[in-house]
MARFIRO-96110 format. One line per field, with one value per residue (C-alpha): x negated, z negated, y; residue number from 1. Coordinates in steps of 0.25 Angstrom, whole numbers. Each point is the difference from the previous one (the first is absolute). Example, Ala and Ser with C-alpha at 12.3 -4.5 7.8 and 13.67 -1.06 7.14 Angstrom:
REM residues 2
xx	[-49	-6] .
zz	[-31	2] .
yy	[-18	14] .
n	[1	2] .
This chain:
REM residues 422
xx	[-58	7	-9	-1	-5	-13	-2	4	-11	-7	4	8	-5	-9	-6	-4	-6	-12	-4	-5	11	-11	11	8	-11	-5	15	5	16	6	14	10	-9	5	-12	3	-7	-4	-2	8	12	10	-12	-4	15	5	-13	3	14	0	-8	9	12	-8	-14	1	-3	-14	-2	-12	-1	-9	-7	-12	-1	-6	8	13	2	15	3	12	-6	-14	6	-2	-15	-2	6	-9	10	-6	-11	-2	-3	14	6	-10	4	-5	6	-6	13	7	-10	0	17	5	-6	-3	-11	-7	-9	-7	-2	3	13	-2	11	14	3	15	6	-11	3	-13	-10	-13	-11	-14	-2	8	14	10	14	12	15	4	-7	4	-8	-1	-10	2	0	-8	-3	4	-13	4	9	-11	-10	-14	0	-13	-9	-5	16	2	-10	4	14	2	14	0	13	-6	-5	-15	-12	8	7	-14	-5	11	-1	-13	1	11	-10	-10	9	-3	8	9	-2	13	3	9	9	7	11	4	17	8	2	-14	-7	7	8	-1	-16	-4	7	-4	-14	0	6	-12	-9	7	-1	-14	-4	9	-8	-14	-2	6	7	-1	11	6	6	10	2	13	5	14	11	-1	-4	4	3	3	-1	7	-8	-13	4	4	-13	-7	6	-1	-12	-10	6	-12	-7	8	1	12	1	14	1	-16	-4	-15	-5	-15	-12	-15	-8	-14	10	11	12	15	6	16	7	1	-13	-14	-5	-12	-2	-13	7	12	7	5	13	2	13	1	5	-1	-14	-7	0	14	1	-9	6	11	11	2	8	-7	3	4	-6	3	1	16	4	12	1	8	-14	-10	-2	-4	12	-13	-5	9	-9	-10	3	-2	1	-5	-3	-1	14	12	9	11	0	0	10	-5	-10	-13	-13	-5	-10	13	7	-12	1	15	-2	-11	11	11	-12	-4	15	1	-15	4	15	-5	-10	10	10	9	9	-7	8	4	-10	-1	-11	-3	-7	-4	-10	-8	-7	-7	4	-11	-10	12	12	6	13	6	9	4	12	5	1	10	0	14	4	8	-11	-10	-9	-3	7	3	6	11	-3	-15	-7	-4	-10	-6	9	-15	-13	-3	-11	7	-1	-14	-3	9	-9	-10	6	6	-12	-6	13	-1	-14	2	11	-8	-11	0] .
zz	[-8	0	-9	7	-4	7	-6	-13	0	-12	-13	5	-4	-8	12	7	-11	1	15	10	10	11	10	-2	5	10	6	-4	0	10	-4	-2	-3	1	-3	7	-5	9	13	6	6	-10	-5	16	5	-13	2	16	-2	-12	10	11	-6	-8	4	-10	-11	-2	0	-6	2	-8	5	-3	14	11	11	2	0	3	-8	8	12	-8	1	15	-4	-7	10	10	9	-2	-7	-12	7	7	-14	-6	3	-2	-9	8	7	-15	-2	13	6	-13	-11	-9	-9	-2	-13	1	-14	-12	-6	-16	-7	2	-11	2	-9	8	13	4	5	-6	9	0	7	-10	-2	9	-3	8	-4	4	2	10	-5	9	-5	4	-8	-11	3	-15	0	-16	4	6	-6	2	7	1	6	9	4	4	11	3	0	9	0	11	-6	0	15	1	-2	-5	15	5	-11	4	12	-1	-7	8	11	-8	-3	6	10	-9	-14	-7	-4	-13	-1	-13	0	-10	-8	6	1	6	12	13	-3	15	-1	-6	11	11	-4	-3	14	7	-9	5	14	-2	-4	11	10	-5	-12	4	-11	-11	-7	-10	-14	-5	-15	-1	-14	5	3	15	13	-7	12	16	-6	13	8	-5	-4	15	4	-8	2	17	0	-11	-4	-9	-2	-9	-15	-7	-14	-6	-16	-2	-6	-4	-13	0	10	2	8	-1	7	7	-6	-3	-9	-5	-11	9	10	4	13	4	12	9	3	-14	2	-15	3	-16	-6	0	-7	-3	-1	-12	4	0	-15	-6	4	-7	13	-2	-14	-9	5	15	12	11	-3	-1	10	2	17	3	2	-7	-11	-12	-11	-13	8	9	7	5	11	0	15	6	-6	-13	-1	-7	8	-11	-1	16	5	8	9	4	-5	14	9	7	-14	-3	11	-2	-15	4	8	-10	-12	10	1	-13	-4	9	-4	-14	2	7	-9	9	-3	9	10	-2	4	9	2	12	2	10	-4	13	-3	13	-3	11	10	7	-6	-12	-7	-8	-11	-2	-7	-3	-14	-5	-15	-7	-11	-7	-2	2	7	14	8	14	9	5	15	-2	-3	6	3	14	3	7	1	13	7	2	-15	1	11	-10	-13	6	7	-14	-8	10	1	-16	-2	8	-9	-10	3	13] .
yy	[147	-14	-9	-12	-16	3	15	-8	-8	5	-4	-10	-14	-6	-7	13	8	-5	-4	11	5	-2	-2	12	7	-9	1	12	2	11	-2	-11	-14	-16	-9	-14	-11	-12	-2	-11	0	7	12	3	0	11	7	3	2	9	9	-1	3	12	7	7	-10	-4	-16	-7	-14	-8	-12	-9	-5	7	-8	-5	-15	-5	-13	-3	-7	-2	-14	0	5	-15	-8	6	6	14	5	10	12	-2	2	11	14	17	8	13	2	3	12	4	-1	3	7	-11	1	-12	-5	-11	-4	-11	2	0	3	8	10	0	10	9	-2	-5	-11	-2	-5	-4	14	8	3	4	5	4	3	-13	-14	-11	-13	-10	-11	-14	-10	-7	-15	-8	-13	-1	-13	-6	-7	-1	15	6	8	-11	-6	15	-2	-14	1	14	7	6	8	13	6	0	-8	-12	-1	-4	-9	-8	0	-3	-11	-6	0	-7	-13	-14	-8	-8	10	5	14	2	13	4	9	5	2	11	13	1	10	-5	-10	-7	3	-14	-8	7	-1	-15	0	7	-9	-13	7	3	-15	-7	9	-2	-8	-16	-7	13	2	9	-3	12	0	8	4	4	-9	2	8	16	5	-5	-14	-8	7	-2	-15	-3	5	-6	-17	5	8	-7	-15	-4	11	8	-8	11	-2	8	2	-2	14	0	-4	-1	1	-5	8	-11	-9	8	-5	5	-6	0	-7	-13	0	4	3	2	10	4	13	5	13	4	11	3	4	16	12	16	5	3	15	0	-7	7	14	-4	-2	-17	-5	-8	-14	5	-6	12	15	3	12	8	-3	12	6	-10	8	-8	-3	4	14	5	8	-11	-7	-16	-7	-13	-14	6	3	-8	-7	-1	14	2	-9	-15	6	-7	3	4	10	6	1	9	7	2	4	10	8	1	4	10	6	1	5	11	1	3	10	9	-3	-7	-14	-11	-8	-12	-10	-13	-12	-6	-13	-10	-10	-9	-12	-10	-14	-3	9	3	-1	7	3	12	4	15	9	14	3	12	6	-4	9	-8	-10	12	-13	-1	-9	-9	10	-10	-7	6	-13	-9	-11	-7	-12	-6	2	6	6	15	1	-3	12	9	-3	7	10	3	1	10	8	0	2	13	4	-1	5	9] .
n	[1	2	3	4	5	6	7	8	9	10	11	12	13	14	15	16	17	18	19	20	21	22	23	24	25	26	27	28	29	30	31	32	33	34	35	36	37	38	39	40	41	42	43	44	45	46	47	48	49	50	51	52	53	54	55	56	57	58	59	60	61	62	63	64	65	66	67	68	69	70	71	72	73	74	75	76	77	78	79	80	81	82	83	84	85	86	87	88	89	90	91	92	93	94	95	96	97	98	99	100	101	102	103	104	105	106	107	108	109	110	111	112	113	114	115	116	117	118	119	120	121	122	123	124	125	126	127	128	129	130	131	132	133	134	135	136	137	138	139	140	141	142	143	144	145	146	147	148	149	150	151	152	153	154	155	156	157	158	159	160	161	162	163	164	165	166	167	168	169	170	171	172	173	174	175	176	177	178	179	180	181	182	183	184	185	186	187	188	189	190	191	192	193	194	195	196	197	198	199	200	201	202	203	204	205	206	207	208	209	210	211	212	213	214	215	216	217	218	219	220	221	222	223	224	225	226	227	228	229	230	231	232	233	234	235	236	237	238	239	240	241	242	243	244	245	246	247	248	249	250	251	252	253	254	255	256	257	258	259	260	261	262	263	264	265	266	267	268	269	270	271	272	273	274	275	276	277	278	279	280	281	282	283	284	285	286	287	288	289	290	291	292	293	294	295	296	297	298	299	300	301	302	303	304	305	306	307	308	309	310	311	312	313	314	315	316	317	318	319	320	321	322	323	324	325	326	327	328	329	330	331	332	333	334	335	336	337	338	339	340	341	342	343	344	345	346	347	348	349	350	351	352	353	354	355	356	357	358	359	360	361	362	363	364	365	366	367	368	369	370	371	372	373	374	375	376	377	378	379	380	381	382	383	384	385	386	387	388	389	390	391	392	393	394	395	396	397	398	399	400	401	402	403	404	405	406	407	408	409	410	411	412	413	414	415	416	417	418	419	420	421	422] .
């Protein structure tokens, strides 16, 4: 018999010899296993696909939540355009469709050199991983964080309850109050995210909230991303309401008072979304697959395999762009990243050379209700630079806001969700 990661599991590691393999029995292997970790839009789209392109490999996917919630377009959910069941989703059709077995269960620890996922129900191993965790907001920078500037200052940067505090805090704020958002330097999760929110913030209060405005404490240098559109938008659509502040990362914060403060100012708001600075999970560092000193896990992107374990698979925020090439930090990288990790898993396991792999994005943001604007590319894998790059005459951005784009957003994210998770 070939003696796999997962029949290996004992004696191993450190780590395992002295929890319980509760999970191995709860989910016994029937043949080849991958074990995904997370979820979201990387973890859901490797796990579907991994099944598609081989039934006969066993997928369990590991996640906490019990639902879906989407955070592209949860910005949608703040501004009040749609609400927060529009964006929460089953993962039945997972189980059902495809094979997947699904644990619904705290992710404790991943035991690399094992091949396998400790959880708060046990242990799971498989003779590859794909990790797709997110990432970790970073408050160290910020002083006065605390248990009680958590729950004044919502991020909202992870799907789920945080969409609905804020929106239900926006809803709260009186006729003339002022909202403060802080965004924080870049490479972040979505890069167009925090403009299209204070967007639909601003379109919120001209609608309902007279003479509210909006203070944006940005600590980059300008717009990151669709920056002529959003700032048309904003000097024709919101004159006055939108206070945009570039080159004011956050420093400190009060929540008794509910203030922001940079190096140069204060504002006190009724209504302050803090978006912290972001990097690689804990998860993912203390397994041992991010350098000391690094921000992002580094992955070789011909199959997203990490560059420290070769047989783990590293996609979504979490990954290093200076190892990937110039792509964004989005929900249709994920998804893109999922695919080409799934190719290779199952390339691997039948002892097969993966094919080369490309990225696909296209990222919507509304400027208003109504209108919106886009920015999308092909990316294709260069051995020489063994990055991904800009397929030439593939990008390419919206020359105007424009109402179509708005109807496509939405037809997207419905079309992707399904993808996903159909």
């Amino acid at each position: 018999m070939t003696l796999t990661r997962r029949h290996m599991l004992v004696g191993g590691a450190a780590l395992l010899s002295a929890l319980p393999v509760r999970a191995e029995r709860i989910l016994p292997a029937t043949g080849p296993r991958v074990v995904v970790v997370g979820g979201g839009w990387g973890g859901l789209t490797a796990a579907k696909y991994i099944r598609l392109l081989d039934p006969g490999i066993e997928v369990v996917l590991i996640e906490r939540r019990t639902q879906f919630h989407s955070c592209p377009v949860s910005n949608w959910v703040i501004g009040h355009l749609r609400t927060i069941d529009d964006i929460t989703h089953a993962y039945d059709a997972l189980a059902k469709r495809h094979g997947v077995r699904l644990l619904h269960a705290e992710v404790e620890a991943v035991d690399v050199d094992a091949g396998a996922v400790v959880t708060s129900d046990g242990v799971v191993a498989g003779d590859r991983l794909v990790l797709s965790p997110g990432v970790a907001f970073d408050y160290a920078g910020i002083a006065g964080w605390d248990a009680a500037a958590a729950t004044r200052f919502p991020a909202a940067w992870s799907p789920g309850p945080e969409t609905a505090v804020l929106r239900a805090q926006l809803a709260e704020i009186p006729d003339g109050g002022r909202v403060a958002l802080s965004i924080p330097p870049s490479p972040y999760r979505c890069p167009p995210g925090p403009y299209e929110r204070i967007s639909l913030i601003a379109a919120y209060l001209k609608q309902h909230r007279p003479g509210a405005t909006i203070t944006v404490l940005d600590a980059n240098q300008k717009i990151v991303s669709k920056g002529k559109i959003f700032k048309a938008a904003w000097d024709e659509l919101y004159p006055g309401i939108i206070d945009y502040r570039p080159d004011s990362p956050l420093v400190q914060v009060d929540a008794a008072t509910g203030t922001l403060s940079t190096d140069f100012d204060d504002v006190t708001a009724d209504v302050a979304n803090v978006i912290p600075p972001q990097r690689t999970p804990a998860l993912l560092r203390d397994a041992g697959l991010v350098p000391d000193g690094a921000t992002w896990a580094p992955v070789d992107p011909y199959g997203f395999t990490s560059t420290l374990a070769p047989h783990v698979h590293i996609i979504g925020d979490a990954t290093d762009q200076t190892t990937v090439g110039k792509v964004p930090k989005s929900g249709f990288i994920a998804n893109s990243m999922g695919k080409v990790a799934a190719r290779a898993a199952v390339a691997a396991l039948s002892g097969r050379e993966a094919p080369p792999p490309s990225l696909i994005n296209t990222c919507y943001s509304l400027v208003s209700q109504d209108e919106g604007a886009s920015v999308g590319a092909v990316y294709s894998y260069d051995p020489e630079t063994k990055r991904l790059q800009v397929r030439p005459g593939s990008s390419g951005v919206s020359s105007q806001r424009s109402a179509a784009v708005a109807l496509q957003a939405w037809d997207w994210a419905r079309a992707i969700w399904q993808d996903m998770l159909g």
